[in-house]
SEBA-220104 format. One record per residue (C-alpha): residue in three letters; x negated, y, z negated. Coordinates in nm, 4 decimals. Example, Ala and Ser with C-alpha at 12.3 -4.5 7.8 and 13.67 -1.06 7.14 Angstrom:
<sites>
resn,px,py,pz
ALA,-1.2300,-0.4500,-0.7800 $
SER,-1.3670,-0.1060,-0.7140 $
</sites>
This chain:
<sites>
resn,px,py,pz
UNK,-6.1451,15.2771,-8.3933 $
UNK,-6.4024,15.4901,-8.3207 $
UNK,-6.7433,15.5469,-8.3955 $
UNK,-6.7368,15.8626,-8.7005 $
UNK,-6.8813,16.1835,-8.5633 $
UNK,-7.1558,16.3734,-8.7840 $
UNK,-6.8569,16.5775,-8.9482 $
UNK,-6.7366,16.2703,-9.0734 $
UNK,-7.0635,16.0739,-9.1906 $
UNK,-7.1625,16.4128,-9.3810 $
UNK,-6.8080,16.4143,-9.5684 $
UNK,-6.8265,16.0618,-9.6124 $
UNK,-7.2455,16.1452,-9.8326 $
UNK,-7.0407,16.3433,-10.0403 $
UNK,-6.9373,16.2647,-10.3899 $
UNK,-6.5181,16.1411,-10.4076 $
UNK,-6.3533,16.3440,-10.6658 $
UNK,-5.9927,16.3057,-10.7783 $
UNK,-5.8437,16.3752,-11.1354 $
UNK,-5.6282,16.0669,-11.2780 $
UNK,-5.4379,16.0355,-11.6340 $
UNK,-5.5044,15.6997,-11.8216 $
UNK,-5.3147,15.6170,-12.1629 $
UNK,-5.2472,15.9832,-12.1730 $
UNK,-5.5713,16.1191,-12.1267 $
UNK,-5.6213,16.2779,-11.7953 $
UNK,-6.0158,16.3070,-11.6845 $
UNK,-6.1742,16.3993,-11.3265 $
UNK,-6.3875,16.1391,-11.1865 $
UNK,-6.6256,16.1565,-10.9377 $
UNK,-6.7467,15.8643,-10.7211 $
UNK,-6.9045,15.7618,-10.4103 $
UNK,-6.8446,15.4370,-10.1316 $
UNK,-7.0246,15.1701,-10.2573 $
UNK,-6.8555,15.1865,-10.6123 $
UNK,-6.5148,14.9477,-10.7235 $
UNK,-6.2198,15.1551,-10.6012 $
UNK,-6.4108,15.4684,-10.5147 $
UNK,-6.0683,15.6754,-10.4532 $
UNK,-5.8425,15.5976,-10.6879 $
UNK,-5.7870,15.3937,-11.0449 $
UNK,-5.7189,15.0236,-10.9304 $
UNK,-5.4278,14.8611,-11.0673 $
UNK,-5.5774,14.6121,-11.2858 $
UNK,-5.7499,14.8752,-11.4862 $
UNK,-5.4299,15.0517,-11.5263 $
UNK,-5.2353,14.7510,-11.6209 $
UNK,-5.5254,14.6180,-11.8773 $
UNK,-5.5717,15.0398,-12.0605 $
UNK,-5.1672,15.0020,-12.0772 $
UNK,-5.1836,14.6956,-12.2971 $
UNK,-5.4799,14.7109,-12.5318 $
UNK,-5.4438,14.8541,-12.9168 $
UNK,-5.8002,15.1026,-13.0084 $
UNK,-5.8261,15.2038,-13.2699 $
UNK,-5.9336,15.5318,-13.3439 $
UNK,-6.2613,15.4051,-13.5360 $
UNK,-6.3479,15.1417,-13.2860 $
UNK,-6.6953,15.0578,-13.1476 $
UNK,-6.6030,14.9720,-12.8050 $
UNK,-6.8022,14.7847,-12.5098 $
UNK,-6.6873,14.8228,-12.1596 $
UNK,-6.8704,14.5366,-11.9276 $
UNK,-6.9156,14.6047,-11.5582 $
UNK,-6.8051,14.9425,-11.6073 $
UNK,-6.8158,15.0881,-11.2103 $
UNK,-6.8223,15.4828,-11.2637 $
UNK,-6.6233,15.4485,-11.6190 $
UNK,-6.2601,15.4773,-11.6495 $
UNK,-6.2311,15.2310,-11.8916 $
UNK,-6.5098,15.3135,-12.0816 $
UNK,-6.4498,15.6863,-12.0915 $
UNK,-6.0276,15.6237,-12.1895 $
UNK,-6.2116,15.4139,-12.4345 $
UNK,-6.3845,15.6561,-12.6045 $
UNK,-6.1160,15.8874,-12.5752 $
UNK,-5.8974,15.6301,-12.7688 $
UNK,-6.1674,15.5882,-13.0537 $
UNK,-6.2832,15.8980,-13.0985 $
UNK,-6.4535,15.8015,-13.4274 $
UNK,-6.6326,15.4944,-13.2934 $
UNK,-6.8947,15.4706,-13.0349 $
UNK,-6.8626,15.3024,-12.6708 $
UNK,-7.1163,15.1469,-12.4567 $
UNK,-7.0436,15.0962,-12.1047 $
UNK,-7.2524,14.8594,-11.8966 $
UNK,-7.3166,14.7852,-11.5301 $
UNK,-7.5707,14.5554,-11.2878 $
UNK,-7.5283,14.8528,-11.0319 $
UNK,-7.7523,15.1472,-11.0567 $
UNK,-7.4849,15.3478,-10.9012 $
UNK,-7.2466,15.2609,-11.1083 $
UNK,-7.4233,15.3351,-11.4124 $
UNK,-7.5358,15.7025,-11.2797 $
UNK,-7.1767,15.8210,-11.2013 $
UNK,-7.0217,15.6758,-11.5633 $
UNK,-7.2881,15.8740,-11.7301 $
UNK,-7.2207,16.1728,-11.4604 $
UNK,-6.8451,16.1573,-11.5521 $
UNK,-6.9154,16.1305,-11.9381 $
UNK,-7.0767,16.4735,-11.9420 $
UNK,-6.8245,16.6393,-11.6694 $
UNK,-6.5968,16.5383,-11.9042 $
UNK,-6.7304,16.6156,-12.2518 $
UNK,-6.6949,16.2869,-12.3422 $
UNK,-7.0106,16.2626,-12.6242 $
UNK,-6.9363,15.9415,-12.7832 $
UNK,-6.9792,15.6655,-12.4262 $
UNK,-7.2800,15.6159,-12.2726 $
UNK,-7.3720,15.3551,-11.9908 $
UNK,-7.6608,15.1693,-11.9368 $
UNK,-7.7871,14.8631,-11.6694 $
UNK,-7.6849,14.5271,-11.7957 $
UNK,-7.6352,14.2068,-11.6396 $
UNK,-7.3421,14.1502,-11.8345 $
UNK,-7.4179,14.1427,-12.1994 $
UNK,-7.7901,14.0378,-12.1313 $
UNK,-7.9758,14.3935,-12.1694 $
UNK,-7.7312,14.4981,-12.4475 $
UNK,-7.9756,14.5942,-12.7266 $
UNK,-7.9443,14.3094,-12.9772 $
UNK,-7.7635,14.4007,-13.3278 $
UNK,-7.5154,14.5756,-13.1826 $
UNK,-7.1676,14.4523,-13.2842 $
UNK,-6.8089,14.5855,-13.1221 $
UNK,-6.4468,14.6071,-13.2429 $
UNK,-6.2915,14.5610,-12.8780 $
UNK,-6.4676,14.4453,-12.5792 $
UNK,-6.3134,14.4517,-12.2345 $
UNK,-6.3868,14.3371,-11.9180 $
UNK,-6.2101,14.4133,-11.5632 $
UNK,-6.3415,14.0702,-11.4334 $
UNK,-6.4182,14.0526,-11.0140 $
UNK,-6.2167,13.7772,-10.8818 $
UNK,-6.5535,13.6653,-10.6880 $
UNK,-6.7321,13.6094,-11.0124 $
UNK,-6.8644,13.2482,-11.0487 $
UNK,-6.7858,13.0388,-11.3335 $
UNK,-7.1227,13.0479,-11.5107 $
UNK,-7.0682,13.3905,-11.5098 $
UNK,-6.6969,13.4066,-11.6977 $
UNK,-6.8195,13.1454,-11.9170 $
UNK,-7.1642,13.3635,-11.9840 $
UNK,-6.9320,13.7276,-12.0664 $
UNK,-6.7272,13.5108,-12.2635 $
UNK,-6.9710,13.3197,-12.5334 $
UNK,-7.1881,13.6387,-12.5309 $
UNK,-6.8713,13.8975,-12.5739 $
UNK,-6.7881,13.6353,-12.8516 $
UNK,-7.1606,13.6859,-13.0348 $
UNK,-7.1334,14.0398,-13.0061 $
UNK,-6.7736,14.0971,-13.1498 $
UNK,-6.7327,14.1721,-13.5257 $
UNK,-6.5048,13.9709,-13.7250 $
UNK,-6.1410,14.0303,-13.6248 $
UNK,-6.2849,14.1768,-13.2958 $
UNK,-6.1108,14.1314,-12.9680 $
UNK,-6.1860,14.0176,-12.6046 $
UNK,-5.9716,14.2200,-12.3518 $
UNK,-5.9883,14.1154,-11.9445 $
UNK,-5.7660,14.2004,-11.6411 $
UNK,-5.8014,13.9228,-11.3862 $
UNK,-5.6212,13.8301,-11.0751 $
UNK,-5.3479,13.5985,-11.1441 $
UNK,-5.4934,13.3356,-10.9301 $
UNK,-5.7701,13.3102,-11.2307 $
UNK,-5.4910,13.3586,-11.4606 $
UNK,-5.5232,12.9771,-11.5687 $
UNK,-5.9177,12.9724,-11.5765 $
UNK,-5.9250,13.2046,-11.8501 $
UNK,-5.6160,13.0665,-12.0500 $
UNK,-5.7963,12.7442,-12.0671 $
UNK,-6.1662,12.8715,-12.1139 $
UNK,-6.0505,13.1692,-12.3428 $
UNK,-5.8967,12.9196,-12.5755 $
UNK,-6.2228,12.7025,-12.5745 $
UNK,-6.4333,12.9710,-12.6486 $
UNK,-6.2639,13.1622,-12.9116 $
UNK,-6.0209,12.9186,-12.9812 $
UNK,-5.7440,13.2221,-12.9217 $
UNK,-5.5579,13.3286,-12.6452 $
UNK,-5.2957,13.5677,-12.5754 $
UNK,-5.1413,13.6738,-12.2546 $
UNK,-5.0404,14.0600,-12.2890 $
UNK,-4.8851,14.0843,-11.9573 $
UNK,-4.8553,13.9064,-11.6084 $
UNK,-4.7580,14.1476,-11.3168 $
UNK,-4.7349,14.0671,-10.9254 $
UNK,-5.1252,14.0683,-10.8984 $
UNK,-5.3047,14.1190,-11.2114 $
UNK,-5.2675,13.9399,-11.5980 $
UNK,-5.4029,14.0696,-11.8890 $
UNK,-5.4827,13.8451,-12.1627 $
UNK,-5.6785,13.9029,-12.5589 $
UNK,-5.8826,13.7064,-12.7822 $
UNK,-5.9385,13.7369,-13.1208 $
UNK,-6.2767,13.6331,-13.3445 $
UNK,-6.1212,13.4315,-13.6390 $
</sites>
């Protein structure tokens, strides 16, 4: 292949924009190389939006966010509650926020956060969800998952999509961390799986 020409290394500075319906809500994202799945929804966040009850009250938390699809069909989905989306990329963060007020979503926000570390303490969340990356090390799951567990309210649930070769990782550490664990749905690639706070 080719060196790209100027043409193509100008296009390719320019923002990705493409319009995609989620749980019934259809919202225009824009993005930019660099980002998770820059064209397109990935299949794991489809998969995980299709299997999680919101309800409409719910104050939701979105962790590692990318440019806010989940976070944003969150808010969408709880229009009475508030939702926090967070991110370790700067990037990431700037384009969920851009995409929040190109589509009038008021109640979502995103901020920095190394997982649930810069989360302002006190805050407390009906449903937390997490598309986790597959190259995330274990200190890391077991970190989103004692920390998710602090932050969720009584009754609360832990949502994640993860490739199915984690699929046992989480059953077992799931279950020793909240002591619950349900799997929603296995597909060819991904799994989705909830926990509750008893």
């Amino acid at each position: 292949m080719p060196a790209p020409d100027k043409t193509t290394l100008k296009r390719w500075r320019q923002d990705i924009r493409f319009n995609a319906m989620l749980r019934e809500h259809t919202l225009t994202y824009t993005t930019t190389w660099g980002i998770f799945s820059p064209e397109s929804i990935d299949a794991g966040t489809q998969l995980l939006l299709d299997y999680m009850e919101v309800p409409a009250d719910a104050d939701c938390l979105d962790i590692g966010c990318g440019y806010g699809p989940i976070g944003m069909t969150l808010a969408k989905l709880a229009p009475q509650g508030q939702t926090l989306m967070v991110d370790k990329d700067f990037m990431a963060v700037e384009y969920a926020n851009k995409n929040c007020a190109l589509n009038g979503i008021n109640n979502a926000k995103a901020m920095l956060s190394n997982g649930l570390q810069h989360v302002p303490e006190g805050m407390k969340f009906d449903i937390i969800v997490s598309n986790l990356p597959a190259k995330a090390s274990k200190e890391q799951h077991y970190l989103f998952l004692y920390d998710s567990l602090a932050r969720l309210k009584p009754g609360g649930r832990f949502y994640v999509v993860t490739i199915n070769g984690l699929r046992e990782f989480m059953a077992r550490t799931m279950k020793e961390v909240f002591g619950d664990y349900d799997k929603l749905k296995q597909g060819k690639v991904y799994t989705v799986a909830v926990s509750e706070k008893r």
